[in-house]
Every structure is written in structure tokens, then in C-alpha cells.
C-alpha positions in Angstrom: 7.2 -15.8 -11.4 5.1 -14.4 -14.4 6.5 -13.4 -17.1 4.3 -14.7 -19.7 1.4 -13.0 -22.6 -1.5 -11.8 -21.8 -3.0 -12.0 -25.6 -3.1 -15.8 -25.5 -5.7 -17.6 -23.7 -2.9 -19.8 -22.3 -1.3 -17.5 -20.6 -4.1 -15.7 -19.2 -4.6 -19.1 -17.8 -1.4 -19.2 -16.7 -1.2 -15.7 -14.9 -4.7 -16.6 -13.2 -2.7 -20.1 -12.1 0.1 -17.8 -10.7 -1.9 -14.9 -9.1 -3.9 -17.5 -7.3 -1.7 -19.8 -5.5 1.7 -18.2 -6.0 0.7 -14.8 -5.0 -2.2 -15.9 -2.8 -4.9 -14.2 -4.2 -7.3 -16.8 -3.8 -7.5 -15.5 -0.1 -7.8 -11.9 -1.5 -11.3 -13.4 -4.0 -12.6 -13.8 -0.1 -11.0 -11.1 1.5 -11.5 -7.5 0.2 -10.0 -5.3 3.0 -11.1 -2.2 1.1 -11.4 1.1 3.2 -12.3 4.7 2.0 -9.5 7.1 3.1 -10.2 10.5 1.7 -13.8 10.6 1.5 -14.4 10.9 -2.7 -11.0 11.2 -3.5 -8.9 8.1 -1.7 -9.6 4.3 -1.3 -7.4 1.4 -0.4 -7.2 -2.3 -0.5 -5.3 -5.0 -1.2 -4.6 -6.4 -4.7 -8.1 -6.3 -6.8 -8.5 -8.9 -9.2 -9.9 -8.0 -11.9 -13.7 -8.2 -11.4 -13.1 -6.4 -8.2 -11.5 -3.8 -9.5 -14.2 -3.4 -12.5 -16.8 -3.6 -9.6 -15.0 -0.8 -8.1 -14.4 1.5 -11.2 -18.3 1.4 -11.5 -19.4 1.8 -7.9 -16.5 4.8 -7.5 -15.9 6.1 -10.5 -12.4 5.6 -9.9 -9.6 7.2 -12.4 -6.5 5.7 -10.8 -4.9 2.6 -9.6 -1.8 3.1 -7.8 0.5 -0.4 -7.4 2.2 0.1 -3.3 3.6 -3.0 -4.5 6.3 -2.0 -7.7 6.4 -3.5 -10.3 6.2 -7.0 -10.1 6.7 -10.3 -12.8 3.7 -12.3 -11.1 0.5 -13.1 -12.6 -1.5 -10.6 -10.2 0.4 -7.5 -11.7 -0.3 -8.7 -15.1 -4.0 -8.6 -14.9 -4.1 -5.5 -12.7 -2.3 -3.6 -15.6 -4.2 -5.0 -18.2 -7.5 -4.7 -16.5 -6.5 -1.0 -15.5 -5.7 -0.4 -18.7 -8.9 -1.9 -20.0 -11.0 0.0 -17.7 -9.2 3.6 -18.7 -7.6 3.9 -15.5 -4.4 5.6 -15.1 -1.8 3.2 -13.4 0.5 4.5 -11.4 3.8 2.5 -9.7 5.0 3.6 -6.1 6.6 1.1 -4.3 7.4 1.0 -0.4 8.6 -1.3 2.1 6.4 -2.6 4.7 9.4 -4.3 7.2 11.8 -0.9 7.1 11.8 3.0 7.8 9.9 4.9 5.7 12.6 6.3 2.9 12.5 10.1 3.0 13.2 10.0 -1.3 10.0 7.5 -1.4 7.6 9.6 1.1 8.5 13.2 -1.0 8.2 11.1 -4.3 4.8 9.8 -3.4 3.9 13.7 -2.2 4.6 14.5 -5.9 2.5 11.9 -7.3 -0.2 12.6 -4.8 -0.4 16.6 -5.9 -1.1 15.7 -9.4 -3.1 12.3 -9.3 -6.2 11.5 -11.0 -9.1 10.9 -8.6 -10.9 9.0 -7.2 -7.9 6.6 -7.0 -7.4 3.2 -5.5 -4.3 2.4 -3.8 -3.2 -1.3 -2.8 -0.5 -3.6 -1.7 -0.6 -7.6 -1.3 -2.7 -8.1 2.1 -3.9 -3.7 1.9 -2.4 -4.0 5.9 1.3 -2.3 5.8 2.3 -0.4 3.0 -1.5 0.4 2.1 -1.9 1.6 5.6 1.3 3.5 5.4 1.0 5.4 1.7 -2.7 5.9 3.7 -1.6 7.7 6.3 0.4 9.5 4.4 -1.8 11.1 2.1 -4.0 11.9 5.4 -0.8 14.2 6.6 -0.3 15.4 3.2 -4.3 16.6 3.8 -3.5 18.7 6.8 -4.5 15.6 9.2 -2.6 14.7 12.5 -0.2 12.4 13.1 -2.6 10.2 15.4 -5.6 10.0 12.3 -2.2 8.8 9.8 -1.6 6.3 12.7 -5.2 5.0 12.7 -4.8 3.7 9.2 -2.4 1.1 10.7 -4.7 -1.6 12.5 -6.1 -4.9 13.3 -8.8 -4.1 11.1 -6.4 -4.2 8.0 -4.9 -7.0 9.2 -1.6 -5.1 10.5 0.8 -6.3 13.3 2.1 -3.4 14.9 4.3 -6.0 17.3 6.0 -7.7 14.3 8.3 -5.9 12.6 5.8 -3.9 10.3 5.7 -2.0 13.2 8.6 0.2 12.2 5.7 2.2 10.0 3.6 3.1 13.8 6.8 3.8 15.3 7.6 6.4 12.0 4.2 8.1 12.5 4.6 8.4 16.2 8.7 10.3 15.8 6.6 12.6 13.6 4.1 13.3 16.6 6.4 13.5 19.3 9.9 15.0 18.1 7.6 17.5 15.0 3.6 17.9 14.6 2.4 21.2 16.0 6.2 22.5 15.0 7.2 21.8 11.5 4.4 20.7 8.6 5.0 17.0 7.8 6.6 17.4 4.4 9.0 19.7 6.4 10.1 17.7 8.5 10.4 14.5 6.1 12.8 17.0 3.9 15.0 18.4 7.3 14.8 16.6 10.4 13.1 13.2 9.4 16.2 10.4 10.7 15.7 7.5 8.5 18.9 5.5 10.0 17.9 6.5 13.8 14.6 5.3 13.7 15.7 1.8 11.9 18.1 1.2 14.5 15.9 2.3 17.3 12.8 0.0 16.7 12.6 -3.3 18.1 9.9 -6.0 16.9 8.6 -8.5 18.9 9.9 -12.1 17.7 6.1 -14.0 18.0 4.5 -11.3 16.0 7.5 -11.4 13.4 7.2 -15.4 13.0 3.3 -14.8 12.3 3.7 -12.2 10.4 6.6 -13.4 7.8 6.1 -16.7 8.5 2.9 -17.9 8.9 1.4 -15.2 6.7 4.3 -15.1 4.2 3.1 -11.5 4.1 5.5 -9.1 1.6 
């Protein structure tokens, strides 16, 4: 945990020492997993370091970097606020889960934010697999796009296990699709019909997938 000052060169050290090996971004320095959603308007990725994110502002002209993660006392969060705030990017928190239902308070909340946010924006998570792929599919509905193209942002290519028990945020797309899309708009049906509890207690995971997933991966 990362709790320290950002002003000092010793604790820049020491949030670089934690974002690194405690929060595993020296995987993420290799790994980019960045994907445009909304053409012009909507990216996504997993945590940026800093030069990544700088990078980005400059090849996208971004005005937003919204945090899927909350906000967090590691070293990672640190330097994504400070660099956002560096940049003159607007930072905006909206945390999900990645390993339960979809809550219908979190889903309308995000709408809201989404209505009014400063674009291009960037979105991430940890890995930019689960809840990236969720708050992605997400803003694809609240475009006007189907069920199936919201479901699409949740793949192998992101790195997502839909057999572990991440696979509760396929298995919310696809209630949408078969009990509501063609009947009720989305946001409709997240506000009315949209049975948080059910579909927790419905969904299975497979235990292999799970044990990779959580841990091997020690995803969030």
C-alpha cells in the first residue's frame, strides 16, 4: 500500500517501487492492451503509466481519464493522478467489480458520467480485461449498440476469462439480450426489470478458469 508524497523524489521512488512489483505494472510497461471503442470519442486499456498515458494524450488528444479501478492507496493511482493532472486531463473515479453482477446504482451512475464526459477519454482497470471490457460494453449500449457488439468487448484478446468467474459480466450482457433487447432500451431495463440478485445466484464459474484467473493471475 501507497500512501506516501509525490513532491519528494523519494517517494516518487517509492510509488514507482510499489506500482511496479506490488501492483504488477512491470507486465503492464510490456503489455498495453489498449483498444479504441467509440471511434474518436472512447479508448480503453489497462493502467497507463505515466509515459504511456502522455504518449496517448498526444497521439489522441485525449481530455479524460476515467479510473474503473476506485480509488486506490497504491503507487499506480498516485502517478496516474498526478500525471492526469499534469497533462490537463480531467480524472474521473468509477469503480466496478469484475467477479460480481453488474450493480444497477453503478451502471445508471456511470450512464450519468458518460452523458457529460469530456472526450476523447481513456478508460482503464488493472489488466483492461473485465471491468474495462464491461464499462466498454456499456457505453457501446448506451450508443444505441446491441447487446452482442457490448458482448464483444469481453474476449481473449483483452485477456478476459469468460469460464472463471468474470464471467458473470458475459452472462449480464447475454439476460439483457435474451429476457430485454428489441423490447425495452438498455437503460430501461437496468432501471425496471434488470435482477441483480437472480443473475448472481444463477451463474456458475468454472473452478480451472477461476484458479487461473485469481490465482495464477492474481487479477483484481
Amino acid at each position: 500500500m501507497f500512501s506516501g508524497d509525490l513532491a519528494t523524489r523519494r517517494g516518487r521512488a517509492r510509488a514507482w517501487s510499489d506500482s511496479l512489483f506490488i501492483d504488477h505494472a512491470a507486465f503492464r510497461v510490456l503489455w498495453e492492451n489498449f483498444a479504441e471503442v467509440i471511434p474518436g470519442k472512447l479508448y480503453r486499456s489497462n493502467h497507463p503509466t505515466p509515459g504511456r498515458l502522455a504518449s496517448l494524450k498526444r497521439r489522441f488528444g485525449l481530455e479524460t481519464l476515467v479510473n474503473l479501478r476506485g480509488h486506490r492507496q497504491c503507487g499506480s493511482d498516485a502517478l496516474s493522478r498526478s500525471t492526469a493532472a499534469r497533462l490537463g486531463l480531467a480524472h474521473v473515479d468509477m469503480a466496478f467489480e469484475s467477479r460480481g453482477a453488474p450493480h444497477r446504482d453503478r451502471i445508471l451512475r456511470f450512464a450519468d458520467i458518460y452523458a457529460t464526459l469530456q472526450t476523447p477519454a481513456l478508460m482503464h482497470c488493472k489488466s483492461g480485461a473485465d471491468r474495462a471490457g464491461l464499462a466498454s460494453g456499456l457505453a457501446i449500449l448506451f450508443e444505441g449498440g446491441t447487446a452482442a457488439e457490448a458482448a464483444a468487448q469481453l474476449s481473449w484478446r483483452f485477456g478476459h476469462f469468460s469460464r472463471s468467474r468474470t464471467g458473470i459480466l458475459d452472462a449480464f450482457f447475454r439476460l439483457y439480450l435474451t429476457t430485454a433487447e428489441g423490447r425495452l432500451g438498455f437503460l430501461d431495463w437496468v432501471a425496471s426489470e434488470y435482477d441483480e440478485a437472480g443473475l448472481r445466484s444463477a451463474f456458475q464459474a468454472g473452478m480451472v478458469a477461476s484458479l487461473i484467473n485469481d490465482g495464477v493471475l492474481r487479477r483484481e
